[in-house]
N, C-alpha and C positions, 0 to 999 in steps of 0.2 A: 425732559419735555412733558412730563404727566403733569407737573405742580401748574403751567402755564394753563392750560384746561381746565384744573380743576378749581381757578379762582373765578371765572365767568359761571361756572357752576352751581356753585355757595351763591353768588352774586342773584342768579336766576331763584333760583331757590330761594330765596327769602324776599325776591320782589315777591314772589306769587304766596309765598306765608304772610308776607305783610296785607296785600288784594286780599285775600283770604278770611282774617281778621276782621280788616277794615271793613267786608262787606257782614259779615256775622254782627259787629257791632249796628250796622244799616239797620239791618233788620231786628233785631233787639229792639233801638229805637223805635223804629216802625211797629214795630207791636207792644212797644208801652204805651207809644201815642194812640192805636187803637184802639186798647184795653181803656181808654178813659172816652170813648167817643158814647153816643145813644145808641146807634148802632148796637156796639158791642154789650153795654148794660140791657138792651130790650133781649137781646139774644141772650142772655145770660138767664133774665128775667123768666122766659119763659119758659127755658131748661128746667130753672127750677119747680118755678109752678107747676108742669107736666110732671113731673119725678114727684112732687111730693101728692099731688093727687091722685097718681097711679099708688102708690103707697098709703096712702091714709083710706083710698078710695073717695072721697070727700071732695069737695072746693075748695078750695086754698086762695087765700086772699093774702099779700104781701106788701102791701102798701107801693110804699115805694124805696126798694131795693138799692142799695151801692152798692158794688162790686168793687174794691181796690185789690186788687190782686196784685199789683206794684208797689203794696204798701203792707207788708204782712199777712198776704194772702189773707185778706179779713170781709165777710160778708155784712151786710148791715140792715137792717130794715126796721122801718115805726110799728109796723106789725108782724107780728108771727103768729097767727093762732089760724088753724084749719077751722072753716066753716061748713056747720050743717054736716058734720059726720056721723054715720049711722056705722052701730058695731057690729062688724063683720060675723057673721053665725060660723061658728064652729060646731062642729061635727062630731 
């Protein structure tokens, strides 16, 4: 009488692995489709601006930035150069 149990078993068990998957893959989706919205580039945008002006101490001008992170995790921009940096005194 065990084997008769344990086929509704397996059975349950791989409905809720397959739900399980299926929703993992949702959300994947769901945050490729994000990663390409304005939203999520203005957010990105001004991560980096912030980090690189805390760092250079400077202004930082980036033109205008693409983020494809779905596509070789690769950043892009027409410009790259910190503006009006004064060199930090060392001591």
């Amino acid at each position: 009488m065990t084997g008769s149990g344990a086929k509704p078993r397996r059975r349950e068990i791989r409905k809720y692995l397959l739900l399980t998957v299926l929703a993992g893959l949702l959300l994947l989706a769901g945050l490729a489709w994000y990663m390409t919205t304005d939203s999520f580039q203005a957010m990105v945008r001004r991560r980096v601006v912030g980090e690189l002006e805390r760092i250079t101490g400077g202004r930082v001008d980036l033109g205008v930035p693409r983020v494809a992170l779905a596509t070789r995790s690769s950043a892009r921009s027409s410009k790259r150069r910190p503006r009006a940096v004064s060199p930090s005194p060392r001591g």
